[in-house]
FILO-718411 format. One record per atom (N, C-alpha, C, O): residue number from 1; x, y, z; atom name; residue in one letter. Coordinates in steps of 0.02 Angstrom, whole numbers. Example, Ala and Ser with C-alpha at 12.3 -4.5 7.8 and 13.67 -1.06 7.14 Angstrom:
2
   n      X      Y      Z atom res
   1    660   -284    390    N   A
   1    615   -225    390   CA   A
   1    660   -165    390    C   A
   1    712   -166    423    O   A
   2    642   -112    354    N   S
   2    684    -53    357   CA   S
   2    645      2    394    C   S
   2    670     57    402    O   S
//
This chain:
155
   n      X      Y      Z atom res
   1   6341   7716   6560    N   X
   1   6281   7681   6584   CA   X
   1   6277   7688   6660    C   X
   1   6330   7691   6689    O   X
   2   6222   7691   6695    N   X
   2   6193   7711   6759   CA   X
   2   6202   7650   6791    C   X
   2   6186   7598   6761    O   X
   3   6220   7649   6836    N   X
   3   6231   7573   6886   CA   X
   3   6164   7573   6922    C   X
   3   6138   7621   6951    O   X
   4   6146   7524   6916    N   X
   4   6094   7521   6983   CA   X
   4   6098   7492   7049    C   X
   4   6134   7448   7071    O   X
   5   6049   7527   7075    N   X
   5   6063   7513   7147   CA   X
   5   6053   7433   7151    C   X
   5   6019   7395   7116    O   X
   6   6098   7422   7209    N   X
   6   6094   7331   7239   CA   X
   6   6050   7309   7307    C   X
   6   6045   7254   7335    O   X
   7   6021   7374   7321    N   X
   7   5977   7371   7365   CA   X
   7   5935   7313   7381    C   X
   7   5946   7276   7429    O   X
   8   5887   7307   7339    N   X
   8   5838   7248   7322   CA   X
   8   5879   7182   7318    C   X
   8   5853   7134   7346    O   X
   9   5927   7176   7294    N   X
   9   5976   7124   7277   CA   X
   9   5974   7091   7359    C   X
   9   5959   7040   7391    O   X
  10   5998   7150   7366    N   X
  10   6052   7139   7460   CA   X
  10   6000   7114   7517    C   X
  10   6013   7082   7568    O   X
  11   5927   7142   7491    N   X
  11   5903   7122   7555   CA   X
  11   5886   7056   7538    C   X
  11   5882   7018   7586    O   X
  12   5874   7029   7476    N   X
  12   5858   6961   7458   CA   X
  12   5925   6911   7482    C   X
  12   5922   6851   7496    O   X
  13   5967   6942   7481    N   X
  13   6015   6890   7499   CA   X
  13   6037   6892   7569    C   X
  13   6077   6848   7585    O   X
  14   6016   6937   7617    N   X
  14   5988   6937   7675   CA   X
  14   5935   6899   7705    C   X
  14   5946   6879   7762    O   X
  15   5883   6886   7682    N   X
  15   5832   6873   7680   CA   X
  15   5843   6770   7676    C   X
  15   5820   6723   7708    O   X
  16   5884   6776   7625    N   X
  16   5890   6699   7599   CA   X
  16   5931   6691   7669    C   X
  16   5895   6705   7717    O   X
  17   6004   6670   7688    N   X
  17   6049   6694   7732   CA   X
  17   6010   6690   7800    C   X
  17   5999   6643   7839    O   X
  18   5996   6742   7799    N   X
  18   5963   6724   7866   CA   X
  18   5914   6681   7895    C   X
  18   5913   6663   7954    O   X
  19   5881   6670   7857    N   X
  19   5824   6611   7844   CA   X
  19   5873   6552   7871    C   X
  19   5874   6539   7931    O   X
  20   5911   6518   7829    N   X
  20   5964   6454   7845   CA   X
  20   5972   6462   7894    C   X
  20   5946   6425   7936    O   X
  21   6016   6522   7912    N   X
  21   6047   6521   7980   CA   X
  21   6009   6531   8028    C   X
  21   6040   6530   8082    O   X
  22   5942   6542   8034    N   X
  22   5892   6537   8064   CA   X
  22   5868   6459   8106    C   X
  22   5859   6436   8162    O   X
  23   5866   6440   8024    N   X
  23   5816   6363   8026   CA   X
  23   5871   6330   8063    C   X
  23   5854   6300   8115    O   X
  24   5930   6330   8048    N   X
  24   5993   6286   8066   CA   X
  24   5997   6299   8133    C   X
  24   6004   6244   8159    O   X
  25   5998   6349   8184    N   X
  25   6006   6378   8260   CA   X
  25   5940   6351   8279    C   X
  25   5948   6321   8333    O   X
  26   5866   6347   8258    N   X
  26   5814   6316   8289   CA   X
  26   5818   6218   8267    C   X
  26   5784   6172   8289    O   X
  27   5860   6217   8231    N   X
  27   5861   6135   8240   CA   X
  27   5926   6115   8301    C   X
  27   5929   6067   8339    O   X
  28   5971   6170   8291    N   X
  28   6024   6124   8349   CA   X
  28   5992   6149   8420    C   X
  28   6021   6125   8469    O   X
  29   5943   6189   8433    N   X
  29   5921   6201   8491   CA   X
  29   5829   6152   8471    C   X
  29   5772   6173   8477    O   X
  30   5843   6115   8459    N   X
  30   5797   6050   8453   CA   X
  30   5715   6088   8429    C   X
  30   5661   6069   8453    O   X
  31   5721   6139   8381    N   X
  31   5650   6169   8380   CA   X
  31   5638   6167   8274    C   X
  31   5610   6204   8233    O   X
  32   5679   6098   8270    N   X
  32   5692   6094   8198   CA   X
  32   5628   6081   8145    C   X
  32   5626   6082   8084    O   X
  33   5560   6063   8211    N   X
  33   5493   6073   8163   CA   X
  33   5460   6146   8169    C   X
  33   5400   6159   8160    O   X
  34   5489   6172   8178    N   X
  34   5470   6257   8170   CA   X
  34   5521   6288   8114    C   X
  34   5582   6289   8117    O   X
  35   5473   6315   8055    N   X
  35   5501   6356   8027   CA   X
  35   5529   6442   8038    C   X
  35   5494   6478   8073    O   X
  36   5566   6459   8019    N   X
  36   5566   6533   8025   CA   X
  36   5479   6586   8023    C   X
  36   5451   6625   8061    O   X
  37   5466   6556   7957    N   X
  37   5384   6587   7964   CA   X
  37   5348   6569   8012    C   X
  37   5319   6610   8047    O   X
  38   5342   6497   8023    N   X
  38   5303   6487   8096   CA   X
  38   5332   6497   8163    C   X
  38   5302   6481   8215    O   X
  39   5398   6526   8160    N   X
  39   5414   6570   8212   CA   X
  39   5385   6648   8219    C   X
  39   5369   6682   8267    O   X
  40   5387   6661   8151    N   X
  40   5362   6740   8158   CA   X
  40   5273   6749   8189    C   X
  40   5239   6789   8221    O   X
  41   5266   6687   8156    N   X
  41   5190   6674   8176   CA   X
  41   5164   6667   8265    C   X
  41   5113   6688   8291    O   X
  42   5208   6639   8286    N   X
  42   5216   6627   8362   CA   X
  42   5237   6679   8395    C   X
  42   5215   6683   8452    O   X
  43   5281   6732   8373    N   X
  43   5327   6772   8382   CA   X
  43   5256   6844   8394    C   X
  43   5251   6892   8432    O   X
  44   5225   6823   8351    N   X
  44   5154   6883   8331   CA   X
  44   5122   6870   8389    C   X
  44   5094   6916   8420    O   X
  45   5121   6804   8412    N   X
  45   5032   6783   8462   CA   X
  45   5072   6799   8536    C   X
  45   5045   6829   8583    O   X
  46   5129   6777   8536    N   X
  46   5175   6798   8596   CA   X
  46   5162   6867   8635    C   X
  46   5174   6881   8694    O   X
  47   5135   6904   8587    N   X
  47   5140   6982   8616   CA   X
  47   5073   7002   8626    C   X
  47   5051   7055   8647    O   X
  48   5038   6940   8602    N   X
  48   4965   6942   8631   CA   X
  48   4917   6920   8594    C   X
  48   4897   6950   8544    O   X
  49   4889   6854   8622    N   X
  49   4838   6803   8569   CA   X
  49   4765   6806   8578    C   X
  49   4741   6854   8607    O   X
  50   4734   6765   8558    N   X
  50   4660   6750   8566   CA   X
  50   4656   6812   8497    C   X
  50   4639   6865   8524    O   X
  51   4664   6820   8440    N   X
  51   4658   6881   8394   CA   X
  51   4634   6837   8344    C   X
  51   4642   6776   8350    O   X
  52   4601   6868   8286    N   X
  52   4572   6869   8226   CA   X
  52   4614   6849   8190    C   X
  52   4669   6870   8209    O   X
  53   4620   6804   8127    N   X
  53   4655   6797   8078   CA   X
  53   4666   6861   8058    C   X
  53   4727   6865   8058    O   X
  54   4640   6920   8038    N   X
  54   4664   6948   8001   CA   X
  54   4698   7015   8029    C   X
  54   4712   7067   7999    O   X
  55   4705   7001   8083    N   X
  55   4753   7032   8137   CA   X
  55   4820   6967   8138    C   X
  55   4874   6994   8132    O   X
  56   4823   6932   8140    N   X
  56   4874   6891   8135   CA   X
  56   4926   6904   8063    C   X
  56   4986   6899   8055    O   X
  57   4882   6918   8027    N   X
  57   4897   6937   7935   CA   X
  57   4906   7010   7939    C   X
  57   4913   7035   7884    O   X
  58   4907   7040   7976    N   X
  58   4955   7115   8005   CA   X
  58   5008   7105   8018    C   X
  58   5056   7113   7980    O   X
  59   5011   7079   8092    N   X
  59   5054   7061   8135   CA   X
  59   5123   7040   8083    C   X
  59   5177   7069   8083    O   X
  60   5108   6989   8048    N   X
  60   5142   6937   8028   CA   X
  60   5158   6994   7961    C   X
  60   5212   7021   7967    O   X
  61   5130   7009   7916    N   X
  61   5133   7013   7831   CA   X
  61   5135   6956   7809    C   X
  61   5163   6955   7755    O   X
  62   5110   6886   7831    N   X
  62   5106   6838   7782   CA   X
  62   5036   6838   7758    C   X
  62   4987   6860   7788    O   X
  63   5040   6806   7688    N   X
  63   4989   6817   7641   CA   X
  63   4909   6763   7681    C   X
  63   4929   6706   7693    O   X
  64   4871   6767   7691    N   X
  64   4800   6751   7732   CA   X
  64   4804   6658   7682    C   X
  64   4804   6606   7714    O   X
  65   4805   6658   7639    N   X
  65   4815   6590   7598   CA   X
  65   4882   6543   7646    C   X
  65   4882   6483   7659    O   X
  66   4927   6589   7662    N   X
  66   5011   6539   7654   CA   X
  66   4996   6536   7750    C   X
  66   5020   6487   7779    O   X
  67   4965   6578   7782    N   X
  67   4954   6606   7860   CA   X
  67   4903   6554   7876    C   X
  67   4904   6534   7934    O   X
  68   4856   6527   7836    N   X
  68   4806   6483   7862   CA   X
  68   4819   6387   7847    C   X
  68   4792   6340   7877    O   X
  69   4872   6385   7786    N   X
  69   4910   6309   7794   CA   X
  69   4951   6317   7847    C   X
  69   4945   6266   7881    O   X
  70   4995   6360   7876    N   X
  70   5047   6364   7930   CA   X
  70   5011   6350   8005    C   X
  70   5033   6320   8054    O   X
  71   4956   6379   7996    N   X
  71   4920   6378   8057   CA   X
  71   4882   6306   8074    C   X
  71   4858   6286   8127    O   X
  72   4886   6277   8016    N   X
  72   4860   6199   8020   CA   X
  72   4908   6144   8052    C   X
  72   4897   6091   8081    O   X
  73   4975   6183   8032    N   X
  73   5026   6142   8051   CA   X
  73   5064   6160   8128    C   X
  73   5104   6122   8155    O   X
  74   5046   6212   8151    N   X
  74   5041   6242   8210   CA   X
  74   4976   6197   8270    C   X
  74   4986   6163   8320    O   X
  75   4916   6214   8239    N   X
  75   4868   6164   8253   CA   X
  75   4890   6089   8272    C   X
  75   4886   6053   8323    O   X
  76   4910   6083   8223    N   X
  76   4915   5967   8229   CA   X
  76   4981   5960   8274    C   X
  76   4989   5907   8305    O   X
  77   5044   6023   8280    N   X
  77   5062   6028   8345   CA   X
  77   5060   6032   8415    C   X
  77   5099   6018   8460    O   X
  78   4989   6058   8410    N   X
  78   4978   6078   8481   CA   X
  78   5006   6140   8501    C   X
  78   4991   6164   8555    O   X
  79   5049   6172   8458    N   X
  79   5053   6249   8476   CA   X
  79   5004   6292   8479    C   X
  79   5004   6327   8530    O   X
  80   4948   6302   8430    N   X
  80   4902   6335   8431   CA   X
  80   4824   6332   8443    C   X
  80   4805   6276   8426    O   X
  81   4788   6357   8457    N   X
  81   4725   6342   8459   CA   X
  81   4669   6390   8406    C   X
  81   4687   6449   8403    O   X
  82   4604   6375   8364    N   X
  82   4571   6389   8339   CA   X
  82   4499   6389   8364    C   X
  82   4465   6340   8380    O   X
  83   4477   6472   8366    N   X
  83   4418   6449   8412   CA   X
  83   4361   6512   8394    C   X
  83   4372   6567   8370    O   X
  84   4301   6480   8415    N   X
  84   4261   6532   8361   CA   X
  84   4239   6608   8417    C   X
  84   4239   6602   8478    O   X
  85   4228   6652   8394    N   X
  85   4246   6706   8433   CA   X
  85   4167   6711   8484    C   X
  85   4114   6695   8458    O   X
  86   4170   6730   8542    N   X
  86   4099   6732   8580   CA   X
  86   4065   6796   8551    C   X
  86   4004   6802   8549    O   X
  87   4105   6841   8530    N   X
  87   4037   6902   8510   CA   X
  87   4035   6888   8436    C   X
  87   3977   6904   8424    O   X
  88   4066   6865   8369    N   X
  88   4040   6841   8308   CA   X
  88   4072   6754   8293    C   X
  88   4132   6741   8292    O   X
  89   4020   6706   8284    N   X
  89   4060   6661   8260   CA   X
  89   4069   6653   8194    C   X
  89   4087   6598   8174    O   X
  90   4059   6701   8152    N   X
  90   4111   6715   8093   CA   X
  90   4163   6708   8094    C   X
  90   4194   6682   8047    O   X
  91   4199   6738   8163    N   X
  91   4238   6747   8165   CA   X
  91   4312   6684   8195    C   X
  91   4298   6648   8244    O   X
  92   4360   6679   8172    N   X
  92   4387   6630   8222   CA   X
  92   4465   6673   8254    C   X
  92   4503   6708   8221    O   X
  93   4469   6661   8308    N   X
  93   4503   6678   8355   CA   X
  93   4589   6630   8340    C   X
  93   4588   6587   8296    O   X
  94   4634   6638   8364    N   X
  94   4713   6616   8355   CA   X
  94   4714   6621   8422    C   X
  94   4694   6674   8446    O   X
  95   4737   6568   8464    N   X
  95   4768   6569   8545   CA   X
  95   4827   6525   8530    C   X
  95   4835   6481   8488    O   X
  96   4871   6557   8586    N   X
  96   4918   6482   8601   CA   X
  96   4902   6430   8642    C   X
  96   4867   6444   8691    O   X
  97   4922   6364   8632    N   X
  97   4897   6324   8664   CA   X
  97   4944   6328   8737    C   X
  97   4975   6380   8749    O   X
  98   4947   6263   8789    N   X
  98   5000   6291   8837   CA   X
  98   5032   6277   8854    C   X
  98   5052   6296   8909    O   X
  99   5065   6224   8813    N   X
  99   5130   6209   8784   CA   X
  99   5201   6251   8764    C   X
  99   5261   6241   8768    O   X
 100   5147   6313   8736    N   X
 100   5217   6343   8692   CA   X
 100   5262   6394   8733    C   X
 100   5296   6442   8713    O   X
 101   5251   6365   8802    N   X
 101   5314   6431   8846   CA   X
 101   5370   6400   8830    C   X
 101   5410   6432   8797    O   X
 102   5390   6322   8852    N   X
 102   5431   6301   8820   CA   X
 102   5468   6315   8761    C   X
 102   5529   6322   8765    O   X
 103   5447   6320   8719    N   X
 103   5473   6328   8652   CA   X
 103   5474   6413   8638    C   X
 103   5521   6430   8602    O   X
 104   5436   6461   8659    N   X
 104   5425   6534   8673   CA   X
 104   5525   6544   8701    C   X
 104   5560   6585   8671    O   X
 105   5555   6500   8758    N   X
 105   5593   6510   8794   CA   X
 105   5665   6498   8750    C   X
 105   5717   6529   8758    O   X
 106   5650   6441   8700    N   X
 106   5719   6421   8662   CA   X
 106   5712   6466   8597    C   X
 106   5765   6474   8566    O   X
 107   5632   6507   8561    N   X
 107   5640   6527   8508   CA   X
 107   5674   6593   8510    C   X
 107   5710   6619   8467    O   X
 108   5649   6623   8591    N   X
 108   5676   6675   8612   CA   X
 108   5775   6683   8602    C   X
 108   5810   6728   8578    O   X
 109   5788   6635   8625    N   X
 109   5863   6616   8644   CA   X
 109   5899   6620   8580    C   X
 109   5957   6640   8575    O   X
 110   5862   6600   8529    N   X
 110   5870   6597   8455   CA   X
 110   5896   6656   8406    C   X
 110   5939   6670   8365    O   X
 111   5827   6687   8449    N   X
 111   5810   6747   8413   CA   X
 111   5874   6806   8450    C   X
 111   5911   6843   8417    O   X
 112   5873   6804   8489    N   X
 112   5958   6837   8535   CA   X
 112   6028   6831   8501    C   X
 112   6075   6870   8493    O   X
 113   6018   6777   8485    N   X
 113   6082   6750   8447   CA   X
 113   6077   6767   8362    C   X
 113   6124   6783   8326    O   X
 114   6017   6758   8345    N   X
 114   6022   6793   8255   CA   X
 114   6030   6881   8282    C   X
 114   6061   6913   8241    O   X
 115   6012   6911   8327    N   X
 115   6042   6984   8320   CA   X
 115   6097   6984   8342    C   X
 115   6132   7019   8306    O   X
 116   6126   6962   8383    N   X
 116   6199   6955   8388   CA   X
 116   6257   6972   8325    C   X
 116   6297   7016   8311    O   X
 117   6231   6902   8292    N   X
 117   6236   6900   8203   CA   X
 117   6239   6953   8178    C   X
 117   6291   6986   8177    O   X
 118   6192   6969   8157    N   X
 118   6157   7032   8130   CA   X
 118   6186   7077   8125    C   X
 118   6207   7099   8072    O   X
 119   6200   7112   8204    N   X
 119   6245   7168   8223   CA   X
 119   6330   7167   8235    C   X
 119   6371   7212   8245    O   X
 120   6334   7106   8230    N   X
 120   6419   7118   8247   CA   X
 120   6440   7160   8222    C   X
 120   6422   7172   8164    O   X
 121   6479   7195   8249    N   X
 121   6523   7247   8244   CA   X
 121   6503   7311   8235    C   X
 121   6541   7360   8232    O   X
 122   6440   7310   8229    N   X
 122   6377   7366   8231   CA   X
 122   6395   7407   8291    C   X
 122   6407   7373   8340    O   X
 123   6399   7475   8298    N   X
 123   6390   7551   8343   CA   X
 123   6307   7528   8369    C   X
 123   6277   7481   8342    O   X
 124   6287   7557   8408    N   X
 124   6212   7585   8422   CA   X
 124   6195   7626   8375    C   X
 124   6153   7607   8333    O   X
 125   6213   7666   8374    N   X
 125   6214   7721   8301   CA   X
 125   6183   7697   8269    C   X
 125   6122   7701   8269    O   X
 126   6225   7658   8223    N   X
 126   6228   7639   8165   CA   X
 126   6176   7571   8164    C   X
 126   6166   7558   8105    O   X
 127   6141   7526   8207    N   X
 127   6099   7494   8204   CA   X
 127   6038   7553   8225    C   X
 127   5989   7540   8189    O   X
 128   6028   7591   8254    N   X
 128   5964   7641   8244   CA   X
 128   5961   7665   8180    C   X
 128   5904   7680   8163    O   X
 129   6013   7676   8133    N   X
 129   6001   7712   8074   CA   X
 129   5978   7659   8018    C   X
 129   5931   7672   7980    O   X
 130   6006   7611   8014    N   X
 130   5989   7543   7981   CA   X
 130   5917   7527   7991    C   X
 130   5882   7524   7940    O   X
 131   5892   7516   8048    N   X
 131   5849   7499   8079   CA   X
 131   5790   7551   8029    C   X
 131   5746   7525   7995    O   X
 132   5802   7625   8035    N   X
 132   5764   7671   8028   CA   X
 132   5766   7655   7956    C   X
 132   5710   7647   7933    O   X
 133   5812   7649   7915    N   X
 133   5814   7635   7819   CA   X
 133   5763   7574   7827    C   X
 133   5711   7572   7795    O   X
 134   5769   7557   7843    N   X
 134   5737   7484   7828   CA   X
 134   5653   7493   7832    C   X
 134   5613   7475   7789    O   X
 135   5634   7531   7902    N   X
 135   5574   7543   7920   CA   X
 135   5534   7595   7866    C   X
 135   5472   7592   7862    O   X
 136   5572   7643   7825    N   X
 136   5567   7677   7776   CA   X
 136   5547   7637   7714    C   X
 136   5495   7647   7684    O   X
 137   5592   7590   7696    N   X
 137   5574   7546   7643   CA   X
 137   5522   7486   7670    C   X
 137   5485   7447   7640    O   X
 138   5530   7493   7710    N   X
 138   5470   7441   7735   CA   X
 138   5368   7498   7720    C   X
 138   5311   7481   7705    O   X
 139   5400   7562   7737    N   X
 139   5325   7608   7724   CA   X
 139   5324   7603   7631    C   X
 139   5277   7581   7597    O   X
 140   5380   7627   7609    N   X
 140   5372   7632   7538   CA   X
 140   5330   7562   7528    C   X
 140   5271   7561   7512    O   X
 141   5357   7523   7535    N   X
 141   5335   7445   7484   CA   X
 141   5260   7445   7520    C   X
 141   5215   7452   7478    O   X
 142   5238   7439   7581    N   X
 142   5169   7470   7612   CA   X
 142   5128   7495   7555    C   X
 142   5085   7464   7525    O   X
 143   5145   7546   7547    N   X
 143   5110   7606   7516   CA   X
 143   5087   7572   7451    C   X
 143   5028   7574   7431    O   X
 144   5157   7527   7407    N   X
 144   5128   7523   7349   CA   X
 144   5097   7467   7362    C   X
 144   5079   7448   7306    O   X
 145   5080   7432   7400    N   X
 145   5061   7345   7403   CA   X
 145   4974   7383   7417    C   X
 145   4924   7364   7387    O   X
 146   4975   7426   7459    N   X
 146   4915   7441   7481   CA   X
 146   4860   7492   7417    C   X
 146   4800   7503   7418    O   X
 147   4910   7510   7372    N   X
 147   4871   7541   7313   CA   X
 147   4863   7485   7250    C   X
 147   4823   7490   7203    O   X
 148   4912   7430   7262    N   X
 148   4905   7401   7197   CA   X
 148   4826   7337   7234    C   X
 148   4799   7297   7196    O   X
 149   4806   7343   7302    N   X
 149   4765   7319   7338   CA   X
 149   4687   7329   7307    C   X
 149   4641   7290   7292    O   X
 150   4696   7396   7307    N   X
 150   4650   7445   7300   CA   X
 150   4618   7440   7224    C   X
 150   4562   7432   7198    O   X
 151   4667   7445   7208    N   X
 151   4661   7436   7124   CA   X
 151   4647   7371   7098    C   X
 151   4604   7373   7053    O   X
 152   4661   7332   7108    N   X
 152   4616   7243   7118   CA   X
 152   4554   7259   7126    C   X
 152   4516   7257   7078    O   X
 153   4525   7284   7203    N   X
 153   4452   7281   7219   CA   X
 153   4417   7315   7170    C   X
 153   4361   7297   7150    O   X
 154   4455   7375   7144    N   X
 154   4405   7415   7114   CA   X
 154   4390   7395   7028    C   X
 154   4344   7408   6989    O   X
 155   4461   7354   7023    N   X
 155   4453   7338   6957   CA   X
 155   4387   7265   6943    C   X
 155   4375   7245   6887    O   X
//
């Protein structure tokens, strides 16, 4: 019998894992009402805000449903701002509010310390090559998310 790969396994238990040890390093550095996702979310506007929801739902890969309760709770923080765009107001805009350097400064500090983690004992090498598998399986699953997309609309 054919063994199968543990691939999928491994990154889920990566995935879980790091999450904890995530949430647990932003509560002892006092940022314990931020989740990991609403870090990634912050983590997205950080590199440059005032953007479209559905540029945020790039940025991020979170699903536009799970991205727009998070953003409510970002909102009633005062981290974020919601605002309707000057050339369509269809449209609504994502800013940070200006508050969040503070917290930008400890999520950062955070985020230093989960790669630390991450890589111990890691070569350079060998975190570019990892790095590169990952970005590979990150296009594969792309590819099929974006055809099984396709195939919804058209169906």
């Amino acid at each position: 019998m054919k063994s199968l790969s543990e691939g999928g396994i491994l990154i889920s238990q990566v995935h879980q894992l790091s999450g904890r040890v995530f949430a647990r390093k932003l509560r002892d550095h006092g940022l314990g009402a931020i989740n990991p996702a609403q870090g990634r979310i912050l983590f997205a506007l950080w590199k440059g805000d005032d953007i479209p929801i559905r540029e945020l739902v790039s940025r991020t890969k979170l699903q536009k449903s799970t991205l727009t309760s998070m953003l409510d709770r970002l909102e009633l923080d005062g981290l974020i701002i919601r605002k309707p765009s000057p050339n369509d107001r269809r449209v609504i805009l994502i800013s940070l509010a200006r508050d969040h350097e503070i917290i930008r400064d400890l999520f950062l500090q955070v985020s230093h310390e989960m790669i630390g983690i991450f890589y111990a004992g890691f070569s350079s090498g060998e975190i570019s090559d990892f790095e590169e598998k990952l970005r590979r399986i990150i296009a594969n699953l792309q590819d099929c998310d974006e055809t099984d997309e396709s195939h919804e609309e058209k169906g």
